[in-house]
C-alpha positions as CSV (number, residue, x, y, z in Angstrom):
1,X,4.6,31.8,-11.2
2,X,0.5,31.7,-10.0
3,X,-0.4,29.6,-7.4
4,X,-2.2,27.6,-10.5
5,X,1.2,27.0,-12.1
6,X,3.2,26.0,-8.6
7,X,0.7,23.7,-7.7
8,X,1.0,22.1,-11.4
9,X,4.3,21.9,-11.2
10,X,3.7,20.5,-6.7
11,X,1.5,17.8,-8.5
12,X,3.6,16.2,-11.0
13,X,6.8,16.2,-8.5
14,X,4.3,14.3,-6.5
15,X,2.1,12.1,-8.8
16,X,4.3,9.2,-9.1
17,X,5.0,8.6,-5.6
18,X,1.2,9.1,-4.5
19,X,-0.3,6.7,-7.1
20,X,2.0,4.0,-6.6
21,X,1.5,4.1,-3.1
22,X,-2.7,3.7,-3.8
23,X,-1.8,1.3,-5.9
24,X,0.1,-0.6,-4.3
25,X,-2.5,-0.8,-1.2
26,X,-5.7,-0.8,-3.4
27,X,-4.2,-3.6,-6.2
28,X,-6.6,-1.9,-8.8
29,X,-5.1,0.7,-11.5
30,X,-8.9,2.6,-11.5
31,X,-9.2,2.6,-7.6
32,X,-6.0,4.2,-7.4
33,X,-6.4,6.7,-9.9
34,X,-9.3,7.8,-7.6
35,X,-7.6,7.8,-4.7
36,X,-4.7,9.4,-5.9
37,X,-7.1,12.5,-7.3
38,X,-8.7,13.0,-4.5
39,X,-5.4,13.0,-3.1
40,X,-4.8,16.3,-5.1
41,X,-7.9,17.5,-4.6
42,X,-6.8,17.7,-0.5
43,X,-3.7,18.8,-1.1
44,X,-4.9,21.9,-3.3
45,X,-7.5,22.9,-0.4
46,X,-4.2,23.2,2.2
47,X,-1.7,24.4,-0.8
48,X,-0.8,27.1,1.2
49,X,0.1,25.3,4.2
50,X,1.9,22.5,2.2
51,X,2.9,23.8,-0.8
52,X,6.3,24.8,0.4
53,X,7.2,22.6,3.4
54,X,9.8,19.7,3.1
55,X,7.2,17.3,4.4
56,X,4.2,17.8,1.9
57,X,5.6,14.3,0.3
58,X,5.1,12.8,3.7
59,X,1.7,14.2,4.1
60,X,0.7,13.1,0.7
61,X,1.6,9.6,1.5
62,X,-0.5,9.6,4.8
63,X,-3.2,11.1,3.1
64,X,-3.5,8.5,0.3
65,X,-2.6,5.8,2.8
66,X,-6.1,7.1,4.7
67,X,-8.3,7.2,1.7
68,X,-6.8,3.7,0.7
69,X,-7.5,2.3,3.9
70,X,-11.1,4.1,4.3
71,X,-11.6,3.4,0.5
72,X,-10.6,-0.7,1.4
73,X,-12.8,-0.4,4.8
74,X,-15.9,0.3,3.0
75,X,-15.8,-2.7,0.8
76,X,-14.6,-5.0,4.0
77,X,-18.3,-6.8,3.3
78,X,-16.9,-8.1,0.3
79,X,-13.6,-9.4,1.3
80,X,-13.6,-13.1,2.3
81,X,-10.3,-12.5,4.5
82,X,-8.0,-15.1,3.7
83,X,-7.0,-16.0,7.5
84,X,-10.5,-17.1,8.0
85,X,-10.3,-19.4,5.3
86,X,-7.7,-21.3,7.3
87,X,-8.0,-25.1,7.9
88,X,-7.6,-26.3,11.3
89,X,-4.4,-28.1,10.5
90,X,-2.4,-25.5,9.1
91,X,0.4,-24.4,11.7
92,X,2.0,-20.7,11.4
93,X,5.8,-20.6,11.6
94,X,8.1,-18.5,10.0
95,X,10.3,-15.1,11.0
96,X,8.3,-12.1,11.0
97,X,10.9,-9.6,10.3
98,X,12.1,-10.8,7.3
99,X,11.9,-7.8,4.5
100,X,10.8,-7.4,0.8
101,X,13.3,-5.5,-1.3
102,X,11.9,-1.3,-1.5
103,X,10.7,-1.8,-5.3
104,X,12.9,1.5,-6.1
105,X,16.1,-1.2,-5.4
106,X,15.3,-3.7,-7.5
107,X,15.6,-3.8,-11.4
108,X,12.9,-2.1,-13.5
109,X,11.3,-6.1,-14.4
110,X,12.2,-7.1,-11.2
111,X,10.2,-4.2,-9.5
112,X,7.5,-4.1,-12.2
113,X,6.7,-8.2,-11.4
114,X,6.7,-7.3,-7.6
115,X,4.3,-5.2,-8.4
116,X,2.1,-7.4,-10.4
117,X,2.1,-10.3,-7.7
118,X,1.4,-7.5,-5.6
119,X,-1.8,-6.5,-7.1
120,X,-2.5,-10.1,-7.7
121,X,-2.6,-10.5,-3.6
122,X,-6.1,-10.7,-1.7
123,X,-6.8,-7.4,0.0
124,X,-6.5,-9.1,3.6
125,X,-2.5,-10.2,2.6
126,X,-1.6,-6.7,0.4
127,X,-3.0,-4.4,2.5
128,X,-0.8,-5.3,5.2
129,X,2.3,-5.7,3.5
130,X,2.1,-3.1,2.1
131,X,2.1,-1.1,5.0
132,X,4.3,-2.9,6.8
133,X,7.2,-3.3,4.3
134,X,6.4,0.5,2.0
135,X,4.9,2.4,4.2
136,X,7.2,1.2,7.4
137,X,4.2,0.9,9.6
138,X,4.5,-1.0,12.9
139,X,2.1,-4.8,13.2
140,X,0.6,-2.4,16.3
141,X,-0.1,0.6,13.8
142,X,-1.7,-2.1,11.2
143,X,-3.7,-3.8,13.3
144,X,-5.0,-0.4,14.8
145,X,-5.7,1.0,11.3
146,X,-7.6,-2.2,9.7
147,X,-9.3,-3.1,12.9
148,X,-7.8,-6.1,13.6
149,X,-5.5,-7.9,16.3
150,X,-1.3,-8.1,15.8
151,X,-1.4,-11.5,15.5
152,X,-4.3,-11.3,12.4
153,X,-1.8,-8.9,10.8
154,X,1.5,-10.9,11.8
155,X,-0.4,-13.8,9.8
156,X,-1.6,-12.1,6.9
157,X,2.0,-10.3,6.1
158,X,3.6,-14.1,6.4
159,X,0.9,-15.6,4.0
160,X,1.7,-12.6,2.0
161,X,5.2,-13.1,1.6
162,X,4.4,-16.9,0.8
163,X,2.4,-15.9,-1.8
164,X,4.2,-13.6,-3.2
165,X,7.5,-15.9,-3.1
166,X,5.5,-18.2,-5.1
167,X,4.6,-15.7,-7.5
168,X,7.8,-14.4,-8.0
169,X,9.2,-18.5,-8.1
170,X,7.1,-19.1,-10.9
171,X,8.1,-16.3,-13.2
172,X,11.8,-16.2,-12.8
173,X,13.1,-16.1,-16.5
């Protein structure tokens, strides 16, 4: 096989797992088409390196992880982040280390509305849920990556699991 072919064949063991994970941060199917190409595009410039190792899957999930979060960084400007849209007499309560269900255990229309109230999320609730509860980052890891303090990300993963218990409430069948 060329190097052409096994990369091919590298890319679409890998696809799935790399685009869901942009998609999941990004919560826009175009953005993480993008994201997930220029994944690729990476990860055929250091083929040789990666091609064969048992941690290229790992490596492509950090790498789209980064581009996400640069990607999401660039448009910050636009964000109206939803903890600063807080009135003064809302109180924040509720356990932290409560867990959403990995979508690969839940039933296929189960998982596939997860995933919809997760792209329906603001950017300042997905972006760190998803990494806290997919990508098993720390609140310390989060807030270091977006910039912000551990108590900003504690709050937006809560809101973000209110929101989406509301979403997922209202479409039970």
């Amino acid at each position: 096989m060329t190097d052409p072919q096994k990369f091919e064949v590298f890319m679409r063991n890998h696809q799935d797992m790399v685009f869901a994970t942009a998609v999941r941060l990004l919560g826009n199917t175009t953005d993480a088409e993008d994201i997930a190409q220029a994944v690729f595009l990476k990860a055929y410039e250091r083929f040789a390196e990666i091609g064969s190792s048992p941690t290229a899957g790992g490596w492509l999930r950090t790498v789209a992880t980064n581009l996400c979060l640069n990607h999401l960084s660039r448009y910050r400007r636009r964000w109206r982040l939803f903890s600063e849209m807080q009135t003064p007499d809302e109180e924040e309560t509720g356990d932290y280390s409560e867990s959403l269900a990995a979508p690969e255990a839940t039933p296929v229309a189960r998982r596939e509305e997860l995933e919809e109230a997760l792209r329906q999320l603001p950017n300042a609730q997905r972006v760190p849920l998803v990494l806290f509860h997919f990508e098993r980052m720390s609140y310390d890891e989060i807030a270091s990556r977006l910039g912000a303090s551990v108590g900003k990300v504690k709050t937006d993963i809560h809101r973000g699991r209110l929101a989406l218990k509301r979403r997922l409430e209202f479409v039970k069948p």
